[in-house]
C-alpha positions in Angstrom: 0.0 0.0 0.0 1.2 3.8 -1.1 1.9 5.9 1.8 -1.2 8.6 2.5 -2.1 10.3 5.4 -3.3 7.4 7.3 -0.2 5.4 7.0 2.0 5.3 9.9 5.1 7.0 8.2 5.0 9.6 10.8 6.2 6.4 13.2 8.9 5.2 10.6 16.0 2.3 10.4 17.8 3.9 11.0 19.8 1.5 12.7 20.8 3.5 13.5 20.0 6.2 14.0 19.4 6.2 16.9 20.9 7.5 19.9 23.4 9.8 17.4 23.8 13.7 18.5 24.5 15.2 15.0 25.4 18.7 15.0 22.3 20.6 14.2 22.2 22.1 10.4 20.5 23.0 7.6 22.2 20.9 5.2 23.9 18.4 7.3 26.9 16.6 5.4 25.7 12.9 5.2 27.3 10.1 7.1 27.4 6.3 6.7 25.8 4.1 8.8 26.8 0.1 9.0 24.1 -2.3 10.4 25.3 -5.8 11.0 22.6 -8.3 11.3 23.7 -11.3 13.9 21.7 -14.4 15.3 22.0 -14.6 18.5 22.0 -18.3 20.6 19.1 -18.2 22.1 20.8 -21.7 24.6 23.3 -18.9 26.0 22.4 -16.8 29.3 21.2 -13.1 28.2 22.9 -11.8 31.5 26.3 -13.4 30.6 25.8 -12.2 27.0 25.2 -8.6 27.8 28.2 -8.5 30.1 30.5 -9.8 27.2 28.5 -7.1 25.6 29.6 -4.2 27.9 32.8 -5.6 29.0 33.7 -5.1 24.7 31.5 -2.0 24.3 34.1 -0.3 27.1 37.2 -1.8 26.3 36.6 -1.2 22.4 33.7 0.7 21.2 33.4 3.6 23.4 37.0 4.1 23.2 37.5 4.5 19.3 37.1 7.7 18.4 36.3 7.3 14.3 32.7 5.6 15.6 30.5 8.6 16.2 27.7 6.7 16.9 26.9 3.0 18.0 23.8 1.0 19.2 22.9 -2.8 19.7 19.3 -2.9 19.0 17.8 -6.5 20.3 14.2 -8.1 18.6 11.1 -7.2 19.8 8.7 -7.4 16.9 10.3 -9.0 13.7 10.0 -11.8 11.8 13.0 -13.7 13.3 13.5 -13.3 17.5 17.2 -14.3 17.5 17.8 -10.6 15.8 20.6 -8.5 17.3 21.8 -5.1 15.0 25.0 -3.7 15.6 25.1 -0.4 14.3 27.7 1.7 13.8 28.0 5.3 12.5 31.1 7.0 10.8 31.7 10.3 9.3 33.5 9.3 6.3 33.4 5.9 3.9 37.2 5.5 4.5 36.4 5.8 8.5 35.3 2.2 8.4 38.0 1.1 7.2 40.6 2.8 9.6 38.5 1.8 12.6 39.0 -1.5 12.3 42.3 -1.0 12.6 42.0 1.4 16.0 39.5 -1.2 17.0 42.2 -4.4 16.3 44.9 -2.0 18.2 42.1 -1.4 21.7 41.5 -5.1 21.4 44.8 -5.8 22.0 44.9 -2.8 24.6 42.2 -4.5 26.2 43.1 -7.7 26.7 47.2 -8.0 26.5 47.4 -11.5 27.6 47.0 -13.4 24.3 45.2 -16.5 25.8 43.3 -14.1 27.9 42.0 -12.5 24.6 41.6 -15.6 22.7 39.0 -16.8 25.6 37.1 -13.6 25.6 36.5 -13.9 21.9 35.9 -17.6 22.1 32.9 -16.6 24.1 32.0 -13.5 22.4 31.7 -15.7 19.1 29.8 -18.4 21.3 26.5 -16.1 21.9 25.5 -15.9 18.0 25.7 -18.0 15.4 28.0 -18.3 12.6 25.6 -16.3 9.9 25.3 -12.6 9.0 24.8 -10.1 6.9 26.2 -6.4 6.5 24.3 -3.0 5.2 25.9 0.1 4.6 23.3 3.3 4.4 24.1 7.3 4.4 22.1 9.8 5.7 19.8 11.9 3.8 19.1 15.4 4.1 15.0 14.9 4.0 14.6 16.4 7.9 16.3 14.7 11.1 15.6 14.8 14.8 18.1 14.2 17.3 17.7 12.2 20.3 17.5 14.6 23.3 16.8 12.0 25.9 19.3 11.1 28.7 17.1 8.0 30.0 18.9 5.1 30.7 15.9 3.0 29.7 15.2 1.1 26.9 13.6 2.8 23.9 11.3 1.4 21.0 13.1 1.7 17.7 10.8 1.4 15.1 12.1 1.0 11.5 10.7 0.9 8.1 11.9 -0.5 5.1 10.7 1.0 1.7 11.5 0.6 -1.6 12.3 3.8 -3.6 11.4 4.1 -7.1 14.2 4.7 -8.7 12.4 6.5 -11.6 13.0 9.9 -11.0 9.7 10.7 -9.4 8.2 11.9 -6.6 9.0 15.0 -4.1 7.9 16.2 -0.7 9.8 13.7 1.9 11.3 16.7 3.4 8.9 18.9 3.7 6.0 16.2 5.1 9.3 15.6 7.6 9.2 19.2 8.5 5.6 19.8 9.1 4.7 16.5 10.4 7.4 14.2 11.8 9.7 16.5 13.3 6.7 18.3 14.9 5.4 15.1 16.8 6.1 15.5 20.5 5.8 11.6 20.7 8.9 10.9 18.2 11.9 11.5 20.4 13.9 11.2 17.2 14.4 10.6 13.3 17.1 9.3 10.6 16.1 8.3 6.9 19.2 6.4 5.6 19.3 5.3 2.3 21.5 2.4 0.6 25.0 2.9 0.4 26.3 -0.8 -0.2 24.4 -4.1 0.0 22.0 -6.3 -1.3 18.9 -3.9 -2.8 19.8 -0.4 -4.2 16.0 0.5 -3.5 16.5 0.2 0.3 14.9 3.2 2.6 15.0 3.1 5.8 13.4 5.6 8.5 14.5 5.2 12.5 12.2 6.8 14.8 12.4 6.0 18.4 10.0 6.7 21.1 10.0 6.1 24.7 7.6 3.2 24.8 4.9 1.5 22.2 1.9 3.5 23.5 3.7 6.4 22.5 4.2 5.1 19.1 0.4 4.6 18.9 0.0 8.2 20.1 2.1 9.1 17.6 -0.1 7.5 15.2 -3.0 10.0 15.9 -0.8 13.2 16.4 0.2 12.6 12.7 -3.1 12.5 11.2 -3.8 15.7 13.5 -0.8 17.8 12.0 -1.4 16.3 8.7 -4.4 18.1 8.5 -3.1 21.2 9.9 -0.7 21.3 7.4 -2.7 20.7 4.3 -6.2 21.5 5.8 -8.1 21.6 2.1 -8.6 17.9 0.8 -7.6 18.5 -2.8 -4.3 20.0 -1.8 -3.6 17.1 1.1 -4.6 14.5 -2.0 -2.1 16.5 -4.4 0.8 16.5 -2.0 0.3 12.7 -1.2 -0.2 11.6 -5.3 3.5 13.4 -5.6 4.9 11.7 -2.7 4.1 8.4 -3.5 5.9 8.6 -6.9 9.1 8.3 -5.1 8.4 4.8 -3.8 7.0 1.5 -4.5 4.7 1.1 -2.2 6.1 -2.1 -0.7 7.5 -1.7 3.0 8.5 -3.7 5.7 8.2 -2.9 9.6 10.5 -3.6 12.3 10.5 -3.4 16.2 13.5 -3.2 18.5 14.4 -2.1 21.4 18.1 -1.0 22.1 20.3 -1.5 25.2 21.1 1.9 26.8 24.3 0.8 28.1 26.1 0.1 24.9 24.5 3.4 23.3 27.5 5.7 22.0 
């Protein structure tokens, strides 16, 4: 179904994203964001798993400055509940490859002893399984909202996957974004990503997260309210809407997380 004023895209990955404080501009330079899809063993114990977690997340992550942004976003509504994301944000396409190698140098920081490190990653490796897959999105400049938030609580992450047309078609994201989207007090924040490098070139992806899921319904009617607001004559709302849907398919997927506050950069 074509997005219209009584879809939900006012609730729309980004893994990531997320928990990111991006300086505040008009035009914001775009950055790219890597989501790594793992399966975690659902056999393993999820308290021992999120200390492995942390005990990485300080030693490594939080420590390597080229990662601007990071978030492990855990199932909560999606199609397969051994979903973990590992997202990762960097300012630059050649960032990702250099933080690999500050990450290889902290990891050997971190645990000098070299049978002391072989053991950690031994059980690191033993909480998922031995299939994943890798997405590389940028940001877009179609209207963001950074998290403000200092809770140390869990927050819904709600993302949806469209498919972009590819035709040429289609305007308006930004400006529905700026009336609508970044005016919802329930949406505590918003990233549209779009492929960068993997498997679908159509790939769209919106983040929004909210502080639980009766917010997200909330959010759900406060859209429709400042929907109308903005384009209170029906033949102008219906105009807007035909022109946006050009730029996509009409075929989207939905997915629920909640991420771990802990091992938020």
């Amino acid at each position: 179904m074509k997005k219209s004023r009584n879809l939900v895209l006012g609730m729309l990955i980004l893994t990531l994203l997320l928990s990111i404080k991006l300086h505040a501009q008009e035009d914001p330079k775009p950055v790219f964001v890597t989501v790594t899809t793992l399966h975690r063993n659902l056999d393993t114990d999820r308290k021992d798993w999120k200390q492995t977690e942390q005990e990485y997340f300080d030693k490594v992550t939080s420590k390597n400055d080229l990662i601007i942004g990071s978030e492990l976003l855990n199932h909560y509504y999606t199609e397969n509940s051994s979903e973990v994301l590992l997202v990762s944000v960097f300012k630059t396409w050649e960032d990702i490859e250099k933080a690999n190698d500050i990450s290889n140098d902290l990891i050997k920081k971190g645990w000098p002893d070299e049978k002391s490190r072989k053991a950690f990653f031994d059980k690191y490796t033993s909480y998922y399984g031995p299939m994943h897959s890798d997405e590389i999105y940028t940001t877009v400049a179609a209207g963001s909202k950074d998290l403000k938030s200092t809770s140390k609580e869990p927050m819904i992450v709600y993302i949806r996957k469209s498919q972009l047309s590819l035709n040429g078609q289609g305007k308006g994201l930004k400006e529905f974004n700026e009336k609508v989207t970044l005016n919802n007090p329930y949406i505590k924040a918003y990233y549209p990503h779009r492929h960068s490098w993997g498997s679908d070139s159509r790939d769209f992806l919106e983040a929004y997260l909210y502080d639980s899921l009766s917010d997200l319904e909330k959010a759900n009617d406060k859209q429709n309210e400042l929907i109308q607001l903005a384009w209170p004559k029906e033949e102008d709302r219906k105009a807007f809407f035909a022109e946006l849907n050009k730029a996509f398919t009409g075929i989207h997927g939905d997915y629920l997380y909640h991420n771990e506050p802990t091992l938020s950069k």
